[in-house]
C-alpha positions, 0 to 999 in steps of 0.5 A: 505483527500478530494482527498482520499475520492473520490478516495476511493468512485471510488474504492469503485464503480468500485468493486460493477459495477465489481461484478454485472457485473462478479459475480467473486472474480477473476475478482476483484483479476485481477483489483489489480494484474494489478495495482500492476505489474506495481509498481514492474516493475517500483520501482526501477527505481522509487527510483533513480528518487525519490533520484535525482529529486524534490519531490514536483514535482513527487507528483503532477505528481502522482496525476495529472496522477491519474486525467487524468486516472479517465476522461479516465473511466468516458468518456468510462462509459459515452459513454457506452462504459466502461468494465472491461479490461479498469480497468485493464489498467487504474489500471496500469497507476496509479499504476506506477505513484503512486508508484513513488508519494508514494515513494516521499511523504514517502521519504520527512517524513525525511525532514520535520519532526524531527526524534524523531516523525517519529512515529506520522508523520506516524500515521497521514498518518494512519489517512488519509487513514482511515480518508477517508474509515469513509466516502467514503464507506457510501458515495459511497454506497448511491450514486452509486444507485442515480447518478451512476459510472458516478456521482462518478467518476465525484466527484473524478475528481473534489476532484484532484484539493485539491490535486494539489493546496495542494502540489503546495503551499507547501514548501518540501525541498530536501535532500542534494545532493551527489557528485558524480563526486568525487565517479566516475573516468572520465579520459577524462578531458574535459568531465569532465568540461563538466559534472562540468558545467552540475553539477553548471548550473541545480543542478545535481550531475551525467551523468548516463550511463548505468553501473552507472544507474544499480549501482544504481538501485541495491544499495537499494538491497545491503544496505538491504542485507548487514544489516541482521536486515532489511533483516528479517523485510523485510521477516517479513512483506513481508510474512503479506502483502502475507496473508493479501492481500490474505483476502484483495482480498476476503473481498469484494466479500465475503461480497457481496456474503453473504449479497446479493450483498448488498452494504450499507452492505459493505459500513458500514463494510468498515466504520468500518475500517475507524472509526477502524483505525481512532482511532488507527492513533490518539493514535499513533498521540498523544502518539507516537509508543512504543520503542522498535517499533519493539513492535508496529509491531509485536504485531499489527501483532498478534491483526490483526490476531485474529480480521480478523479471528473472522471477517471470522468466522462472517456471519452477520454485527452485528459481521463483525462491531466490528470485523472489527474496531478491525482489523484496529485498529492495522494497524496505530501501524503496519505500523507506527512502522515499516516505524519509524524503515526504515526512523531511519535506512536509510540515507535520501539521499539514502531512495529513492532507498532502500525504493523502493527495499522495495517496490519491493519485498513486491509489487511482495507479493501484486500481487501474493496474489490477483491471488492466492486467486481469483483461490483459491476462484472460483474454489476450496473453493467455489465449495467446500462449497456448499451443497454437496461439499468436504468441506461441511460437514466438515466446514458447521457448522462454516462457513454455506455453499452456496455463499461466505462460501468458501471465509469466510474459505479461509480468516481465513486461511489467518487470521490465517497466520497473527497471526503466522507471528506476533508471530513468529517475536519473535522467530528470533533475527535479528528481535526483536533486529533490532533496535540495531543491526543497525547503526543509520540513522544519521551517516556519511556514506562516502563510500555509492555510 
């Protein structure tokens, strides 16, 4: 939580120094895009890595990578010599490490919690990650006028050390470990007491040539494509994460273009989700996610769509704050039912490499929406919506016109997408009977390589 909030107030940070700098959603847009390449390029590989090597290691990896990325930012602002490309790069090298942290933290759920509160586990995740957005962004909105970039990301670096020394000092079991010497064929005797020795002297279980490396990476996408159920969910929250992200990357930039680049605005809208998604983590905390959980997934999906576009529709706090806790409000139903329904489905010791095929192709979503929306917004939407413009005249009286109206139209489209997607989630069979149409995660699955 503590390492959470600084990082947020630095994130927080970097998009308010951005947009005085540039004035563009694009910019903004391209600091997400570059972070989140990297994670495609690197999920697969990340899976296997997370399947074969210690957990507990990969996390402290993760964050201490992050730490040394924050110094790189803070020496370059300190010297003056920090600018936008550095954010970009910066953004990369997190992005890779943190998608193999993440994938760790969420793979290790199966191994410290018991099945029937992986539902709660991930709630308090949820908690977390808007425990932090309460505080940071009302934080960083009054510090970044009183100490600068600087100065935050100065209180960021220091907040990695409660996440190192958390970490270091927790047990996180791994999962056991399959033999692979009994899957694989090796006619050369003596390699194969070469490979026996390896196995008993550092714990490993193969030597990975290239053939088997690729056999590996791809299995996640044929366990996923060869069960239909998780195949459409995966379609099914792909296409919410493509429009969400598509508001997400105008979120920002709208608020500030509209309240006159004023930051306490934003940080007050932005603790508003926290509070919204606070509450909600709680009550999934407690109570748990409904079954069947696929339930919780969609029709947090449908509660997510109308409040986002109740917010778009807003051009003032007095509505963009309740709009905006009813929003994240639903999000710790959402992500906790559906990441309930991988971690039952999905063998502990192969999790890592399908959660990462997972990752893959909602991650390609993530960094294609931020591109889109950031051309969209700059060059067709807001043109559009000033006096005089195309669209004008036709959404002026919803939406005003002036800066930031054609980002606000722009995001209730998107809204609206989301609100579409969750409904038509009960239209299709292979999703709403996901759950019994699986075969339980628990089962002796002999044949998986």
């Amino acid at each position: 939580m503590v390492s959470t909030i600084g990082s947020s107030m630095t994130s927080f940070a970097i998009t308010i120094w951005a947009w005085e700098l540039t004035g563009q959603a694009t910019v903004l847009a391209l600091v997400i895009f570059f972070t989140q390449v990297p994670r495609v390029l690197i999920s697969p590989l990340a899976g296997l890595i997370v399947d074969r090597y210690n957990r507990k290691l990969l996390i402290m990896i993760g964050d201490t990578v992050a730490a040394l990325s924050t110094l790189g930012i803070l020496l370059l602002s300190l010297t003056g010599n920090l600018q936008i490309w550095h954010l970009y790069v910066a953004g990369a090298i997190e992005g890779t490490f943190g998608q193999i942290q993440e994938l760790a933290a969420l793979s290790s759920i199966t191994m410290l919690v018991p099945k029937q509160h992986y539902g709660r586990a991930s709630g308090m995740i949820s908690l977390l990650e808007y425990g932090s957005k309460i505080f940071s962004p009302a934080l960083a909105s009054v510090l970044y006028y009183a100490i600068g970039l600087v100065g935050i990301l100065s209180i960021d670096l220091f907040t990695f050390v409660f996440a190192i020394s958390t970490v270091l000092f927790l047990h996180i079991p791994q999962p056991p470990a399959q033999d692979r010497l009994k899957q694989f064929k090796i006619q050369n005797s003596k390699f194969k007491i070469v490979l026996e020795k390896l196995r008993k002297k550092r714990g490993l279980d193969s030597i990975f040539t290239g053939k088997f490396i690729w056999q590996e990476i791809i299995f996640g996408f044929h366990y996923i494509f060869s069960h239909p159920g998780l195949l459409a969910l995966l379609i099914t929250s792909s296409l919410f994460q493509f429009a969400h992200d598509i508001g997400g990357a105008l979120y920002a930039p709208m608020i500030l273009a509209r309240s006159g680049n004023d930051a306490q605005v934003l940080g007050s809208v932005a603790a508003a989700a926290g509070v919204g998604g606070v509450v909600g983590a709680i009550i999934v905390s407690i109570k748990g996610v409904p079954k069947p959980r696929i339930h919780g997934l969609l029709l947090g999906m449908v509660g997510a769509g109308l409040s986002k576009i109740v917010f778009g529709l807003s051009r003032m706090p007095l509505m963009w704050i309740p709009a905006q806790f009813c929003s994240s409000l639903n999000f710790p139903l959402m992500s906790s039912s559906r990441d309930a329904i991988w971690l039952a489905q999905v063998k502990p010791q192969v999790q890592g490499r399908v959660f990462a095929t997972r990752s893959v192709i909602m991650l390609i979503t993530s960094a294609i929406a931020p591109l889109i929306a950031g051309t969209l917004a700059d060059k067709v939407f807001e043109p559009a919506m000033m006096p005089g413009g195309s669209l004008a005249n036709t959404f002026g009286g919803i939406f005003g016109t002036g800066r930031g109206a054609g980002m606000a139209l722009l995001y209730v489209i998107a809204s609206f997408c989301l609100l579409v997607v969750g409904v038509s989630g009960y239209t299709s069979k292979a999703v709403r009977e996901v759950e019994t149409i699986l075969p339980d995660g628990d089962r002796n699955y002999s044949n998986l390589p």
